[in-house]
VOGU-3710 file (C-alpha; in Angstrom, 3 decimals, decimal comma):
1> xxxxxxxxxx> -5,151/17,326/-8,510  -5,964/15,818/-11,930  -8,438/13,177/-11,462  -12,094/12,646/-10,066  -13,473/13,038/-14,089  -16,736/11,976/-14,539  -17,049/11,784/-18,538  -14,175/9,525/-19,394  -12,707/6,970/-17,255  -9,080/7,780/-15,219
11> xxxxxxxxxx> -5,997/5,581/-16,027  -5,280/5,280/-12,889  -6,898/4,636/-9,666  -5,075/5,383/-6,604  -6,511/3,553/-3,169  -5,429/4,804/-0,252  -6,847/3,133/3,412  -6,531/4,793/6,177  -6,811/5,278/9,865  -5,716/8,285/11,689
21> xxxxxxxxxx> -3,575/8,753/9,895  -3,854/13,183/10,084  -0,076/14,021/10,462  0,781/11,789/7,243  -2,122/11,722/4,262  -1,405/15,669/3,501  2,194/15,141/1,926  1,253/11,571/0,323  -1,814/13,271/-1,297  0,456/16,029/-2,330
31> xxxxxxxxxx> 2,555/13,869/-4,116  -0,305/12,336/-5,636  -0,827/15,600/-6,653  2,211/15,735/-8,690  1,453/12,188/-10,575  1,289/13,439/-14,315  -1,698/11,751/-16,079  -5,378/10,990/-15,422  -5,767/9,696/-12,112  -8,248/9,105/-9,334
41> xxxxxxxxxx> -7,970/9,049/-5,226  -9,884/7,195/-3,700  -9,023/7,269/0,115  -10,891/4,521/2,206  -11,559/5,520/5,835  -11,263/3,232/8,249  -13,114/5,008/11,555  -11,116/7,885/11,753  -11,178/10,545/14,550  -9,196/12,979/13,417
51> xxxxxxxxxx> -8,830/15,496/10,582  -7,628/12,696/8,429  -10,772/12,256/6,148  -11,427/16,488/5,711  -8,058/16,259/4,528  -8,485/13,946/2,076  -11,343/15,718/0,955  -9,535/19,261/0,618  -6,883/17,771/-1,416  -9,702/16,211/-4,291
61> xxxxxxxxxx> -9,672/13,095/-2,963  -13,414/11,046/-2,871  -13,274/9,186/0,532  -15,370/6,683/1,441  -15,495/5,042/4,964  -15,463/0,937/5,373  -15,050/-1,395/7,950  -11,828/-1,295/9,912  -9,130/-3,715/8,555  -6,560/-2,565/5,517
71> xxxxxxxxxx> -7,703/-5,798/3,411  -11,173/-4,795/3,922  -10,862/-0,881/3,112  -8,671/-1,759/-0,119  -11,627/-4,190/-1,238  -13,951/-1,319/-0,626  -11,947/0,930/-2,726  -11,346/-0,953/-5,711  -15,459/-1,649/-5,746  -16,091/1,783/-6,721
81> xxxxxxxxxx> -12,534/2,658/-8,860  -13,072/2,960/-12,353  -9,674/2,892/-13,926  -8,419/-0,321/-15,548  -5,426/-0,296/-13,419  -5,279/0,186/-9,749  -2,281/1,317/-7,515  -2,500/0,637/-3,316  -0,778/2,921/-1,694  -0,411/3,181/2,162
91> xxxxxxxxxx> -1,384/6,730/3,512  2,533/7,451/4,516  4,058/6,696/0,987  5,275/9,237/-1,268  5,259/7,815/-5,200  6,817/8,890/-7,972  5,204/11,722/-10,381  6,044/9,419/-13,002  4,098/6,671/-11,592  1,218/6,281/-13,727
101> xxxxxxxxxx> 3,069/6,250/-16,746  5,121/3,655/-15,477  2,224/1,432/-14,520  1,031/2,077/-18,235  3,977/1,435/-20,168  4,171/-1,765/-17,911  0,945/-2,873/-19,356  0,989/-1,819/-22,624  4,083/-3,699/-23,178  3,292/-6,751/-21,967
111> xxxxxxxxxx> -0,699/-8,398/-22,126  0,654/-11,346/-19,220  2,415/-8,447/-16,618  -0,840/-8,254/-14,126  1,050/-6,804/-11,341  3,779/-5,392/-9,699  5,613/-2,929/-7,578  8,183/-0,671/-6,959  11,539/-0,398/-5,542  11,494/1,127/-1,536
121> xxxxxxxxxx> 13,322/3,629/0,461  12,619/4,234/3,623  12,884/8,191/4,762  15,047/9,367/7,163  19,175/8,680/8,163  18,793/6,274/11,275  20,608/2,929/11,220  16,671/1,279/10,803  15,495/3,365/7,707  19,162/2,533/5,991
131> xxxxxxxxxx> 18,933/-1,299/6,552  14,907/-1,055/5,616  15,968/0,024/2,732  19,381/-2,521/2,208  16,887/-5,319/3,170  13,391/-4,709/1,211  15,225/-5,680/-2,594  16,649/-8,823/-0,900  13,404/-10,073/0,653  11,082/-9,445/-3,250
141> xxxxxxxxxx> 14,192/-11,893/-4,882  12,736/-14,845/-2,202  9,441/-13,798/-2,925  8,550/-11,050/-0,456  6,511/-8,241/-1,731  4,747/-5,540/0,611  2,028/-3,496/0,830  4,341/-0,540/1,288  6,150/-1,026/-1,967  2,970/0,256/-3,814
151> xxxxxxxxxx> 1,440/-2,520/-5,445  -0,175/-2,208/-8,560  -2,444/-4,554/-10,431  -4,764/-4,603/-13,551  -8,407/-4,258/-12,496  -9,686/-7,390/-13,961  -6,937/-9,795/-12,668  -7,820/-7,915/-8,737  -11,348/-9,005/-9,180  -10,787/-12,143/-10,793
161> xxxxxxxxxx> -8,042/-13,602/-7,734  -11,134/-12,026/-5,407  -8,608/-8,935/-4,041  -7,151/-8,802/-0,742  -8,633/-11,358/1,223  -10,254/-9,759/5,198  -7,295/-10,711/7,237  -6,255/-8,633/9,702  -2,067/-9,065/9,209  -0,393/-10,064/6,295
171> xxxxxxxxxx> -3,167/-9,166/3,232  -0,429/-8,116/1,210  1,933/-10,886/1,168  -1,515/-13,253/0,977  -2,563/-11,182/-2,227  0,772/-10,981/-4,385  1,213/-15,373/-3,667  -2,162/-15,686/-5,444  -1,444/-13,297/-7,748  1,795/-14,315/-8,903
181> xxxxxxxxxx> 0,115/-17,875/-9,390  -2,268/-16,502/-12,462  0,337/-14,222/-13,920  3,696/-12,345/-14,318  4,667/-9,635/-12,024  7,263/-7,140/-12,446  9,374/-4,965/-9,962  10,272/-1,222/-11,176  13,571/0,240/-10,004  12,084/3,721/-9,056
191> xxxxxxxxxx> 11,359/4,314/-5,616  8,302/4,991/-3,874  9,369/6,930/-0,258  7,498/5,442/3,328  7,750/6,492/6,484  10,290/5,039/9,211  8,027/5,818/11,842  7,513/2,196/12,792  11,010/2,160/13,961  11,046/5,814/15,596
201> xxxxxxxxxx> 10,865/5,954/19,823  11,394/2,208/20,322  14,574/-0,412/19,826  14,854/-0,744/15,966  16,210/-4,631/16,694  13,466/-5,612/19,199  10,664/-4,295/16,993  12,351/-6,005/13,786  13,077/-9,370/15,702  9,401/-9,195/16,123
211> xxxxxxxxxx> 8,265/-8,581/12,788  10,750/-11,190/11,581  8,964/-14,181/14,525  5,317/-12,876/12,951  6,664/-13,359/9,365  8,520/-16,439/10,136  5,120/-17,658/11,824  2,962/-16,845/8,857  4,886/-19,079/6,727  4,868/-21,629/8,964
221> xxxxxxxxxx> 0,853/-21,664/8,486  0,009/-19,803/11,488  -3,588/-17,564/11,051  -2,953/-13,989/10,573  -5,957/-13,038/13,162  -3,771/-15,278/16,087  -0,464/-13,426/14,624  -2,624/-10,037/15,118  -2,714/-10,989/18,468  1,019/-10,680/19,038
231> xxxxxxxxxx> 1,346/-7,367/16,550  -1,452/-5,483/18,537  0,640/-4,298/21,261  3,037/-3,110/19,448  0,822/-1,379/17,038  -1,298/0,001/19,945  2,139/1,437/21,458  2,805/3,310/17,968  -0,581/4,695/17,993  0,315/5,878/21,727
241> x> 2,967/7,876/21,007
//
């Protein structure tokens, strides 16, 4: 893996939080691998009890643990990155090789671009990973960006908007508002590749119809940490199976 260079600072810093997450952080960090450029990982433990954090360490990753919470962990990881761009990537996302250049060319181009994304598509052939990825372009034209899509953001402007604030649902919806207040954004067409699994073993329509009420809700001004309430259950029955 090309990064973790002491003498001269990366282009890229890569932040990965995670939690448990064993069975998925080996092929994300492989295709991190694969990213042509300077880069570094930084993977930002949440209380994991598995392998999850050895692996991250065998694949050249520096890990770091933080308090439990992805807005927190992200927070923790762009503290210590030292590249003047940052990319958030969740630990069961596959990105591009080509992503760092992307990111570069992005901001080279263009001094007010602060941010962006990139295009999704969900893995798999079920009915739920094709409409995921039908759906996810529809929802950034009103305005609907996600954590998932690989957000990426120039170091300064993170710390300047104060990051990802510590709520416990919604962080990355919360983050790209404010951020798209203070500057432009852009969306790039090539896909980054996460994992269905949210949809696997369970009704795809009851467990979307229930992360469209929590969305809905949030826009209606209810707090994330009541909405967490509601998404527990459902996250603790993922973690179940």
């Amino acid at each position: 893996m090309t990064n973790q260079m002491k003498t001269e600072p990366p282009a890229l810093s890569i932040i990965i939080p995670t939690l448990n997450e064993a069975d998925s952080i080996q092929k994300s960090l492989a295709a991190v691998a694969r990213i042509h450029g300077q880069i570094e990982v930084i993977v930002v433990d949440g209380g994991s009890d598995d392998r999850t954090t050895e692996i991250a360490r065998q694949n050249g990753a520096l890990v770091i643990t933080s308090e439990r919470g992805r807005g927190l962990q992200m927070n923790s990881g762009a503290q210590v990155a030292r590249a003047e761009a940052l990319l958030f990537l969740h630990a069961d996302t596959i990105p591009p090789p080509d992503a760092a250049e992307r990111i570069a060319e992005v901001f080279d181009r263009d001094a007010a671009t602060l941010g962006g994304n990139f295009a999704v598509r969900f893995d798999g052939d079920t009915l739920g990973s094709r409409f995921m990825t039908w759906l996810y372009p529809r929802l950034e034209k009103i305005g609907l960006w996600y954590g998932d899509s690989g957000i990426f953001v120039r170091a300064y402007a993170y710390k300047d908007i104060g990051g990802f604030k510590p709520i416990p649902l919604f962080e990355d919806l919360d983050f790209m508002r404010r951020l798209k207040k203070v500057g432009g954004m852009i969306h790039l067409p090539v896909a980054v590749v996460t994992s269905s699994r949210r949809f696997e073993g369970r009704s795809f329509v009851l467990t979307f119809a229930r992360w469209s009420i929590l969305q809905g809700l949030y826009w209606l001004g209810f707090s994330p940490r009541v909405l967490n309430q509601l998404y527990t259950p459902v996250r603790s029955a993922r973690a179940r199976q």
